[in-house]
C-alpha positions in Angstrom: -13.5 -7.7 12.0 -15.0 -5.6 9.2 -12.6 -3.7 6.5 -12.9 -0.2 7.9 -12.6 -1.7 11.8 -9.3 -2.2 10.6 -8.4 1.7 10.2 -6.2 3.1 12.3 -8.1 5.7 14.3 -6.8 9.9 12.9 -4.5 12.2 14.2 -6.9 15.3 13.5 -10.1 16.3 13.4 -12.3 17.6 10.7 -11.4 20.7 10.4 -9.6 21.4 7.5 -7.7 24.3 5.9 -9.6 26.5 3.2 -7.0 24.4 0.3 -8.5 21.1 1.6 -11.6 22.2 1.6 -11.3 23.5 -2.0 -10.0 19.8 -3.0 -13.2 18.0 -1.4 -14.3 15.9 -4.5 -18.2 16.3 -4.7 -18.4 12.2 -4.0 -16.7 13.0 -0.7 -19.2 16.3 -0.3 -22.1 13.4 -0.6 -20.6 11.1 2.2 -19.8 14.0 4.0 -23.2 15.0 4.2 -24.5 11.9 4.9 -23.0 11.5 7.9 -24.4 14.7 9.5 -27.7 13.0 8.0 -26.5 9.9 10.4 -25.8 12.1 13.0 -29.6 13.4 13.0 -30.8 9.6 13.1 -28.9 9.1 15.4 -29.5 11.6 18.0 -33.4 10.3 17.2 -33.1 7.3 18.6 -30.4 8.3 21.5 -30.6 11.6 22.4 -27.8 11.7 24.8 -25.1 11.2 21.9 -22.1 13.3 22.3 -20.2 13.8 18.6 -16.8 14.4 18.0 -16.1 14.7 14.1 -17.5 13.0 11.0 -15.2 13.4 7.9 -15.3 11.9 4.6 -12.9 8.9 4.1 -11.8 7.0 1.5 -15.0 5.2 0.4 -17.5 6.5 2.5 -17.8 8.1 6.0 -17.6 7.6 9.9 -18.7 9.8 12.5 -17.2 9.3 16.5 -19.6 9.8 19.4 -19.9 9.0 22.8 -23.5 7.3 23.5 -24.8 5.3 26.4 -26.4 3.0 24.1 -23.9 0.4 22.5 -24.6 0.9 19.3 -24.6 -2.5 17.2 -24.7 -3.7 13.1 -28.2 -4.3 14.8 -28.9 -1.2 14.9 -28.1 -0.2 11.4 -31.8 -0.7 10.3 -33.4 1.7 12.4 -31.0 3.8 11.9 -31.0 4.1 8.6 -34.7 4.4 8.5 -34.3 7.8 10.3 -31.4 8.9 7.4 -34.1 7.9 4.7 -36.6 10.3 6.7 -34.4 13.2 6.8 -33.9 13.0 3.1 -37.1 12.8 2.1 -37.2 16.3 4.6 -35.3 17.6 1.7 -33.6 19.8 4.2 -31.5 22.5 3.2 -27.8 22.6 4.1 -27.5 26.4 5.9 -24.1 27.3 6.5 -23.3 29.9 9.6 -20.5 31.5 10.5 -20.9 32.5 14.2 -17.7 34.8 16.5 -15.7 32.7 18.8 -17.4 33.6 21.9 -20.7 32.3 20.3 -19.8 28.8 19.3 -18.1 28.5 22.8 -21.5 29.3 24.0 -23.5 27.1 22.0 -21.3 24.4 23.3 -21.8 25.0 26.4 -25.3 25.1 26.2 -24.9 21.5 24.6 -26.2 23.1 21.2 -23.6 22.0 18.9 -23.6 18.2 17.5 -27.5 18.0 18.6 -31.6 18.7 18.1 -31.1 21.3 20.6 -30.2 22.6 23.5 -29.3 20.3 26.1 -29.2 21.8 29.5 -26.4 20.2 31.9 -24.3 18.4 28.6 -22.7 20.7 27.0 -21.3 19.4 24.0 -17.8 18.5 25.1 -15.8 17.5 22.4 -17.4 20.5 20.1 -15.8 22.7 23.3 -12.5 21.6 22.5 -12.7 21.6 19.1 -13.2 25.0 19.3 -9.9 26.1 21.2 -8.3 24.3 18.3 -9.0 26.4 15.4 -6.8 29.1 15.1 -7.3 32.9 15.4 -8.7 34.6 13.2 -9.9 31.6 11.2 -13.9 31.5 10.3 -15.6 29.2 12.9 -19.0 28.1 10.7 -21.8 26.0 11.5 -23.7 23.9 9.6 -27.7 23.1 9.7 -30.0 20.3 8.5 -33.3 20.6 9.6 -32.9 20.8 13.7 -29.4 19.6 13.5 -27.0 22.0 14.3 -23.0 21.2 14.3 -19.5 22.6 14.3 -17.8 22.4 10.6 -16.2 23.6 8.1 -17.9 21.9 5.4 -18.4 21.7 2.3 -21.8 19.8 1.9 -24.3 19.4 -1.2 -27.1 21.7 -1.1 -30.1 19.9 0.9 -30.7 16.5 2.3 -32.6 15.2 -0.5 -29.3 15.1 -2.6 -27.8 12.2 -0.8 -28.3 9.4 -3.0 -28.0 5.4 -1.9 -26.5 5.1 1.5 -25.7 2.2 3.6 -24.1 1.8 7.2 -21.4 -0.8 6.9 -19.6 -1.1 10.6 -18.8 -0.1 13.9 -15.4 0.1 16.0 -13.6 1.7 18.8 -11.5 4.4 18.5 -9.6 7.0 21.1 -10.6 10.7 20.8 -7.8 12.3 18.3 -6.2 8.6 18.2 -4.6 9.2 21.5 -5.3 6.4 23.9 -4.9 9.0 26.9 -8.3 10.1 25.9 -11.6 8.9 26.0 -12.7 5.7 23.6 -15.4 6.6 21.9 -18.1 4.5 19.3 -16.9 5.0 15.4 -19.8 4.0 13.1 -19.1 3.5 9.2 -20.9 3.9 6.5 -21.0 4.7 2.4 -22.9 6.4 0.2 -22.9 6.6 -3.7 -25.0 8.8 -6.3 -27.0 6.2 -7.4 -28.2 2.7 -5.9 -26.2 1.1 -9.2 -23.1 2.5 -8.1 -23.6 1.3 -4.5 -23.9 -2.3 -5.5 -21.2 -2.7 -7.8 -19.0 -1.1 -4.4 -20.3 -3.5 -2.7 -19.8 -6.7 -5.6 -16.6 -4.9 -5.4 -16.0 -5.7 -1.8 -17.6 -9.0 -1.4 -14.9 -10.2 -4.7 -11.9 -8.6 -2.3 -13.1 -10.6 0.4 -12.8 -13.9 -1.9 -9.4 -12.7 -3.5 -7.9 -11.6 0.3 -4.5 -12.1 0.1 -4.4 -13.3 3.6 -6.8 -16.0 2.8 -5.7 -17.3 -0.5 -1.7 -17.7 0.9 -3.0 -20.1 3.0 -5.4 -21.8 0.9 -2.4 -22.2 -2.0 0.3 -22.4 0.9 2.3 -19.8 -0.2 3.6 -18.6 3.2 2.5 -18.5 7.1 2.8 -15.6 10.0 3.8 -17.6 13.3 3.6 -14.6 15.9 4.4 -17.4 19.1 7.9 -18.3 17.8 8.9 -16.3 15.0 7.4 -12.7 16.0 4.4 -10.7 14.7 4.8 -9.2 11.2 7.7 -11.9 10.0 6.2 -14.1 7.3 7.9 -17.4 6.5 7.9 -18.4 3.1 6.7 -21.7 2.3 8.2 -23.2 -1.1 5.2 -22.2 -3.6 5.4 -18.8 -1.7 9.7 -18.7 -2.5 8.8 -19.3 -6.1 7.0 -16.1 -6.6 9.9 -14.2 -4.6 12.8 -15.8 -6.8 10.3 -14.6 -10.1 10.5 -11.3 -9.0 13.5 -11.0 -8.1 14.8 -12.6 -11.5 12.2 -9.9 -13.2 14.1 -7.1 -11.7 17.6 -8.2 -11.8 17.2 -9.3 -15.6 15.2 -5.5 -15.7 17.9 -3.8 -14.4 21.2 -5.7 -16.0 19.4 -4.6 -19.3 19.2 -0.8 -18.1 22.8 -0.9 -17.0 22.6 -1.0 -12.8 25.2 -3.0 -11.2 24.4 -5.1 -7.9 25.7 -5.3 -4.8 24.9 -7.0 -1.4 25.2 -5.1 2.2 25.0 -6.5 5.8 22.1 -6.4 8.3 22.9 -4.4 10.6 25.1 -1.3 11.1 26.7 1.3 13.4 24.6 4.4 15.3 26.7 6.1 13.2 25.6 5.1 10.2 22.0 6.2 10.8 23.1 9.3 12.8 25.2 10.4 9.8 22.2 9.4 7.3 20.1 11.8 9.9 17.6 8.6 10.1 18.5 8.5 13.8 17.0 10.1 16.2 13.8 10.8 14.1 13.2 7.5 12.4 14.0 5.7 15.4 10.5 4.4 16.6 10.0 2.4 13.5 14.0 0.6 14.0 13.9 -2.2 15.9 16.0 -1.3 20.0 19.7 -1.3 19.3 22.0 -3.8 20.4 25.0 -3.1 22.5 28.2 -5.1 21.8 32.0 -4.4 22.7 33.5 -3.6 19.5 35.9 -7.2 18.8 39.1 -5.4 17.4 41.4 -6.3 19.8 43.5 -10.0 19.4 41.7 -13.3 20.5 38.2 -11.5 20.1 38.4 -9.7 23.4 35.3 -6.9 23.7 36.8 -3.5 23.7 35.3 -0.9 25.5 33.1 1.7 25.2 30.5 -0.3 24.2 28.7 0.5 20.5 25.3 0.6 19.3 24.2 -2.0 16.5 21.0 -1.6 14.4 19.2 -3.8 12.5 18.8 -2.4 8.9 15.8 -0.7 8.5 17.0 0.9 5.0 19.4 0.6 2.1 20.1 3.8 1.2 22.7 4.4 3.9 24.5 1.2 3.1 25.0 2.1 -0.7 26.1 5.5 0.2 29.1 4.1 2.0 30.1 1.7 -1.5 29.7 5.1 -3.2 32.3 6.5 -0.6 34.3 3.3 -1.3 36.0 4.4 -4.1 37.0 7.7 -6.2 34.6 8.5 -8.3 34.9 10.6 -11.6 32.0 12.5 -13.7 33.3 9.5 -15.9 31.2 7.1 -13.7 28.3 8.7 -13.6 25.8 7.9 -13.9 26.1 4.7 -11.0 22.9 2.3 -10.8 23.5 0.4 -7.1 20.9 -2.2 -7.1 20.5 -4.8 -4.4 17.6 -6.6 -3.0 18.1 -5.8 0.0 16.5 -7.4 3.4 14.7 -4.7 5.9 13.9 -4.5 9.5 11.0 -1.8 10.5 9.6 -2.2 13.8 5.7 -1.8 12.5 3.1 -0.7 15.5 1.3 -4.5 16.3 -2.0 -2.7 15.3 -0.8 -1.4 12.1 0.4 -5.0 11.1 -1.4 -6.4 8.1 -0.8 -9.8 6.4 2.0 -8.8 4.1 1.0 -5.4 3.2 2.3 -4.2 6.4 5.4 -6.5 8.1 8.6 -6.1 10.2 10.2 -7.6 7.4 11.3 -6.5 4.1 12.7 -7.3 1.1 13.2 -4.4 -1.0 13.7 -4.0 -5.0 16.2 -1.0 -3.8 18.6 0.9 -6.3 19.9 4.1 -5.8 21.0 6.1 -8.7 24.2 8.8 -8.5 24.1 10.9 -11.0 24.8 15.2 -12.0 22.3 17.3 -12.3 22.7 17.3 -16.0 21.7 13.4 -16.1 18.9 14.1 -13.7 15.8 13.8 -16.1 17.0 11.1 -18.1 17.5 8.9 -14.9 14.5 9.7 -13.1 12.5 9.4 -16.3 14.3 6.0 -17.0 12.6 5.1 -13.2 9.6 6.3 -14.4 10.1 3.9 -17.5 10.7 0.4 -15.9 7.6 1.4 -14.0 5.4 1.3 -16.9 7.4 -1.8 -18.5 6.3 -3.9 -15.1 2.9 -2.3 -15.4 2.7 -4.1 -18.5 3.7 -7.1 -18.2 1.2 -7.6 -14.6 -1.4 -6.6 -16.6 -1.7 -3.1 -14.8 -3.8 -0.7 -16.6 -5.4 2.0 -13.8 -2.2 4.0 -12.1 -0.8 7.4 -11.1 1.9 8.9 -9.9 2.0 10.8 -5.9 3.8 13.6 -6.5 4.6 14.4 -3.0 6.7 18.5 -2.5 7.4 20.0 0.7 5.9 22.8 2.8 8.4 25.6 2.6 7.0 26.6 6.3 8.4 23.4 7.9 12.1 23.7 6.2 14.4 22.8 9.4 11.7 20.7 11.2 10.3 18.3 8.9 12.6 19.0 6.0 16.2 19.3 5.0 16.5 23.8 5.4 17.9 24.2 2.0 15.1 26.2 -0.1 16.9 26.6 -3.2 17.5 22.7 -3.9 14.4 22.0 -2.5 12.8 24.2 -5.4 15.5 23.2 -8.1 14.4 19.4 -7.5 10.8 19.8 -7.5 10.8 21.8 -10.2 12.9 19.1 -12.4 10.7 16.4 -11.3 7.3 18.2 -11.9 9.0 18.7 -15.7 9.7 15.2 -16.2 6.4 13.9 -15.6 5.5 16.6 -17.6 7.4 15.8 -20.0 6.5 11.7 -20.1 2.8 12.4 -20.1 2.9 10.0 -17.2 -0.7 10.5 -14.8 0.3 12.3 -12.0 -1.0 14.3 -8.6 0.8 17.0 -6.5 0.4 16.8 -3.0 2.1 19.2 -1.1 3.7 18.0 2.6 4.2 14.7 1.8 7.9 14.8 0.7 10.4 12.6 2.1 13.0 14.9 4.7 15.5 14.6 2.2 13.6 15.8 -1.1 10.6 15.4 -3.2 9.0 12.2 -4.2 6.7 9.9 -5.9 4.3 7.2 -4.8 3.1 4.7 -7.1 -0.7 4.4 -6.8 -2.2 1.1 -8.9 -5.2 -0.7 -8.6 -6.1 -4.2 -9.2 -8.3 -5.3 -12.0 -11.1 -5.1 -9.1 -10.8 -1.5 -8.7 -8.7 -1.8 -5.1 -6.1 1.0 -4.4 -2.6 0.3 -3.7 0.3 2.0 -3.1 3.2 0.0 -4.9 6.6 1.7 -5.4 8.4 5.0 -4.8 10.5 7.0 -7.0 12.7 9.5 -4.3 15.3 12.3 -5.1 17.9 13.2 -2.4 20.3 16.4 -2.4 21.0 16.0 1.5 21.9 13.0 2.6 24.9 12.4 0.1 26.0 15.9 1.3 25.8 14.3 4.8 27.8 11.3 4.3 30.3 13.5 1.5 30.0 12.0 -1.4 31.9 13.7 -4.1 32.7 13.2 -7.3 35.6 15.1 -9.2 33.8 17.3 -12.3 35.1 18.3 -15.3 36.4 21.3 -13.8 38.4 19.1 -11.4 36.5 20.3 -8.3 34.2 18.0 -6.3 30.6 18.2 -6.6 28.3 16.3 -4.5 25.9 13.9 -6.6 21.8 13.6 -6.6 21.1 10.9 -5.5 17.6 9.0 -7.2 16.3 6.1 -4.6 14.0 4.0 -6.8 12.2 0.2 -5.9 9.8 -0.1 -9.2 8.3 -3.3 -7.3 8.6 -1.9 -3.6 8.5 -4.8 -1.2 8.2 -8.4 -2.8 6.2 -9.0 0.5 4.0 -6.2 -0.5 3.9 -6.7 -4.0 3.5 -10.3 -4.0 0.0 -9.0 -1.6 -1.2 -6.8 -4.4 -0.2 -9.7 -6.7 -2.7 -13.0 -4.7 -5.6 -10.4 -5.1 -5.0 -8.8 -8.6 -4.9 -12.4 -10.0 -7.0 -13.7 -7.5 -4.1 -16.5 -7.0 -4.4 -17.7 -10.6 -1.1 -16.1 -11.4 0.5 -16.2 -14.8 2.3 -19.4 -16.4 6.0 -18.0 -15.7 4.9 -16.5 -12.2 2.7 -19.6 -11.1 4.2 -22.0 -8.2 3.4 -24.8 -10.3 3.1 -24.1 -14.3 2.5 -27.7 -15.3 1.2 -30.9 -14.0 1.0 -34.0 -16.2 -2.1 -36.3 -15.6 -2.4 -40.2 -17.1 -6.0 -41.5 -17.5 -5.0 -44.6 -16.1 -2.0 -46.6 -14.4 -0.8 -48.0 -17.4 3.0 -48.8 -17.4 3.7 -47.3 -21.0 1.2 -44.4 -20.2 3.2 -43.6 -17.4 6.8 -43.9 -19.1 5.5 -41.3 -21.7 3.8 -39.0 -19.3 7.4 -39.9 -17.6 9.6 -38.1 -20.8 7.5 -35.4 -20.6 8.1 -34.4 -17.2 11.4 -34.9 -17.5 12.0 -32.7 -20.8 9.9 -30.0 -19.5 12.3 -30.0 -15.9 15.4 -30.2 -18.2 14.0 -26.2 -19.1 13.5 -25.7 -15.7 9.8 -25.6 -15.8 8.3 -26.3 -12.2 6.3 -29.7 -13.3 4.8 -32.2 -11.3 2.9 -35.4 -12.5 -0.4 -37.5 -10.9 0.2 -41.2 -11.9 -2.6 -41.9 -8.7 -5.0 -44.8 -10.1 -8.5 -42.1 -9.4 -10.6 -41.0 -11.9 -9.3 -38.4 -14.4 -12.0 -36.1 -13.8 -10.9 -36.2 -9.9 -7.6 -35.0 -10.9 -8.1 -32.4 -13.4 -10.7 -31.5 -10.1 -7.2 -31.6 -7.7 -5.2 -29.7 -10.1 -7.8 -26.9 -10.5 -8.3 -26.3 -6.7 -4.3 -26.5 -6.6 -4.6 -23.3 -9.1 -2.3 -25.2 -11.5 -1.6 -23.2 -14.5 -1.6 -25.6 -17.5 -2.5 -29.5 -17.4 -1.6 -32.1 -19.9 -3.8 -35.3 -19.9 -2.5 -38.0 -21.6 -4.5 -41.1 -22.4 -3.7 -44.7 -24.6 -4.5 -42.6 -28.2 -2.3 -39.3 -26.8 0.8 -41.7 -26.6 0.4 -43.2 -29.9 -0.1 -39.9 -31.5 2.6 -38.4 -30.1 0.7 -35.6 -28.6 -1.2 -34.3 -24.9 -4.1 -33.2 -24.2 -4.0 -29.2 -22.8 -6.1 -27.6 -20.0 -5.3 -24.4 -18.3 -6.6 -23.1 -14.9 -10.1 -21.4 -15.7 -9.8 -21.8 -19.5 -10.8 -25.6 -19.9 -9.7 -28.1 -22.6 -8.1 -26.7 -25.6 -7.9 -30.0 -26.9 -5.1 -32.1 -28.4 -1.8 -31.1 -29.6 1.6 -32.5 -30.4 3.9 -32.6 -27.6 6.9 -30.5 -28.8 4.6 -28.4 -29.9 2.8 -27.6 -26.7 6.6 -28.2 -25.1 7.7 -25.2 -27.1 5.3 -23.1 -26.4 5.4 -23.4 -22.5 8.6 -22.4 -22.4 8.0 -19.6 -24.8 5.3 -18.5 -22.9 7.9 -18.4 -19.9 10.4 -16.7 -21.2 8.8 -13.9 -22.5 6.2 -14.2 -19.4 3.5 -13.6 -21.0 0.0 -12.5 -19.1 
């Protein structure tokens, strides 16, 4: 299955609102042209083609069409010697703006999405497009040479703009991703400004494909899915695989002793209540696993009580924490309080949105969640903003920004918590703090979580591959919900912010982004195993001394190994390299005498000889301050 075969099929169409519009990048004008150029080429070979929509995506294009011809990566030739013919047309781009009662004709008349009219097809999904954009909205066409479609654009200004193109896949996908309609042919493709920049995407991709985390956690034997027994989307972690989740996890509790959080631990599951109350329940409740109903054991000898309660399985932390908040009284005093845990999730994912570990049923999350006044606000969420940059650092993280996400004051009381005011107050402080920090940063309006503004973390890996990483969350409702309180100054109660905050997001996720960034050649301190010690022969001394070296090195806790195996040195350096051992040290007859090893480090080569305490001393330095 190709990369974009992989995309789950959209919710919309390509309409989009004049703001969108104004946002189109002009790379995503380019593709977006290019694929009314496919649709022409298309219709060339297979007249009969019924389109749907073709928008831009995220690099490249598709367009969806009903055809009678199965179209095939076989294909992709011909049709791409059509595209090449309509841009050397140099057509122009016309843009028309036609009355409702017009484009419903053309439609029916089978004009629209075509080279002409088609008697007896009328252009069906173009029909009821139509009846979906709203009154008095502009209803615009747009022509390339005898190609005449419904859309709102924007395109570049002719044909002969598009620069190097290339078709890269085909898939399935249900009309408006609703599988109550009809399945309809999705064909892919890119296009770049120049022919350069369309083969370093593509050196890009074919690098990905050899750094795929999917592929490379096997290959290293980091960790396994077993769908049959264990269940779809639940990775088991093999014990290479456990060493980079007990790094992390050491990263952020170290991280977060040092910025003054205190931990605590919370059970897997909970009461309706608790998710009622949080306001999680009943919106959130196709991505919880099904309740469990169990007689509530409070009577003596264990005997089930009736009515019968509802258990879930935790499917986030934040509900948990509020309840330690709610524990105990809390003063102005305490504030702020840094909750931390690294807490175990449970999200029922859609089977066809699971994805090696970027997408699982199964999480473990770098949670906090930060109460604090409004006063402390911007120092805390900045102090978030902080540790951010700190991790960045030390992975070796250089291209990021932060996904300002607000809400849409017209959906307050459906999608959002109705309270206008905080809503503003919120957004307002957050926008000033990235101000403020100079941190990267885009607004994108409707994204918000129900409870407040956000951010996303966006990265990408040293290849130039997007991910999103972390989030950075403020809350003003859901404390309210649950009353929290804290006694002020003025010895009232005042409900606290709350800031929800997990700098590495998912260790399942994040160890994903980690396989390809590093392309499984992780650091020395992060690497399943930092140090193997090789003898050149089977020589009983040899051995002893290769013998005090391992065992110095596991008296620091360095994950060591040794290959005594009577082979052929160069076999073993071979063995330790395709193992993606970080650091080797040979030892031979003259290394003993000389009280010293020989070092090698995955995809460095020899460094040559050095004495062992020295090389011993700077392993473990290298460790400890985990250096790249």
């Amino acid at each position: 299955m190709s990369e974009e075969q992989a995309i789950v099929a959209p919710q919309g169409t390509e309409r989009k609102t004049l703001d969108e519009r104004a946002r189109m990048s002009e790379l995503e004008r380019l593709r977006h042209s290019c694929a009314h150029v496919m649709a022409t080429a298309i219709l060339r070979l297979w007249p009969d083609a019924q389109f749907a929509y073709g928008p831009p995506v995220e690099n490249g294009f598709y367009y969806d069409l009903e055809c009678s011809h199965r179209i095939t990566p076989e294909d992709f030739p011909r049709i791409e010697a059509e595209m090449r013919k309509e841009i050397e047309a140099n057509h122009p781009f016309e843009r028309i703006e036609v009355t409702r009662e017009q484009a419903i004709r053309d439609a029916q008349s089978g004009r629209l999405g075509a080279l002409s009219e088609r008697p007896g097809q009328p252009s069906r999904y173009k029909l009821d497009l139509i009846q979906q954009i709203p009154e008095g909205e502009p209803i615009t066409y747009y022509r390339n040479g005898d190609f005449v479609d419904l859309c709102a654009g924007p395109h570049v200004a002719s044909t002969g703009q598009i620069g190097a193109f290339k078709l890269t896949g085909v898939a399935s996908a249900y009309y408006k991703g609703d599988a109550r309609n009809p399945q309809l042919q999705r064909i892919y493709g890119t296009a770049f400004f120049t022919q350069e920049e369309l083969e370093q995407y593509f050196a890009m991709l074919e690098e990905a494909r050899k750094r795929d985390h999917r592929k490379l956690g096997q290959e290293l034997g980091l960790f396994v899915l077993d769908p049959d027994y264990v269940g779809p989307g639940l990775p088991l972690w093999l014990p290479k695989g456990a060493v980079l989740c007990e790094e992390l996890e050491k990263l952020a509790k170290e991280t977060e002793f040092r910025a003054g959080y205190v931990r605590v631990k919370t059970p897997h599951v909970a009461r309706e209540k608790m998710y009622v109350t949080s306001g999680h329940l009943p919106y959130y409740a196709d991505s919880m696993f099904p309740p469990m109903e169990l007689g509530d054991e409070g009577e003596p000898g264990g005997q089930e009580t009736s009515p019968r309660v509802r258990y879930y399985l935790k499917a986030m932390n934040c509900p948990h924490h509020h309840r330690i908040f709610a524990a105990e009284p809390r003063s102005y005093r305490d504030l702020p309080l840094r909750l931390a845990e690294y807490g175990t999730c449970y999200r029922y994912e859609q089977s066809g949105e699971l994805f090696g570990l970027m997408r699982v049923r199964c999480l473990n999350m770098n949670d906090a969640h930060i109460y604090c006044t409004p006063e402390q606000f911007a120092e805390e969420f900045n102090a978030v903003n902080q540790m951010y940059l700190e991790y960045f650092k030390i992975f070796g993280i250089q291209r990021y920004v932060m996904r300002f996400s607000t809400h849409d004051p017209a959906r307050l009381g459906e999608k959002y918590v109705n309270e206008p005011e905080l809503w503003r107050q919120t957004e307002d402080m957050v926008r000033q703090v990235l101000k403020d920090s100079g941190i990267p940063y885009v607004e994108v309006p409707n994204e918000a979580a129900f409870y407040g503004p956000k951010i996303d973390v966006q990265v990408w890996s040293v290849i130039g591959r997007e991910f999103t990483l972390a989030t950075n969350q403020v809350d003003f409702a859901v404390p309210k919900r649950f009353g929290l309180v804290y006694r002020d100054r003025d010895n009232t109660d005042k409900t606290p912010l709350c800031i929800h905050r997990a700098p590495l997001g998912t260790h399942e996720r994040f160890i994903g982004f980690l396989i390809e960034h590093y392309a499984g050649n992780f650091p020395l301190w992060l690497s399943p195993e930092q140090v193997r010690v090789l003898t050149v022969n089977d020589d009983a001394a040899l051995r002893e001394y290769a013998e005090s070296i391992v065992r110095e090195l596991r008296d620091h806790f360095v994950r060591v190994s040794a290959d005594y195996e009577p082979v052929p040195i160069r076999a073993k350096i071979a063995a330790a390299e395709a193992a993606h051992v970080h650091t080797m040290l040979v030892v031979g007859p003259r290394d003993r005498a000389a009280g010293q090893v020989s070092v090698r480090v995955h995809g460095r080569g020899n460094l040559g000889a050095r004495p062992k305490a020295e090389v011993i001393a700077d392993i473990l330095a290298a460790i400890r301050e985990r250096r790249p």
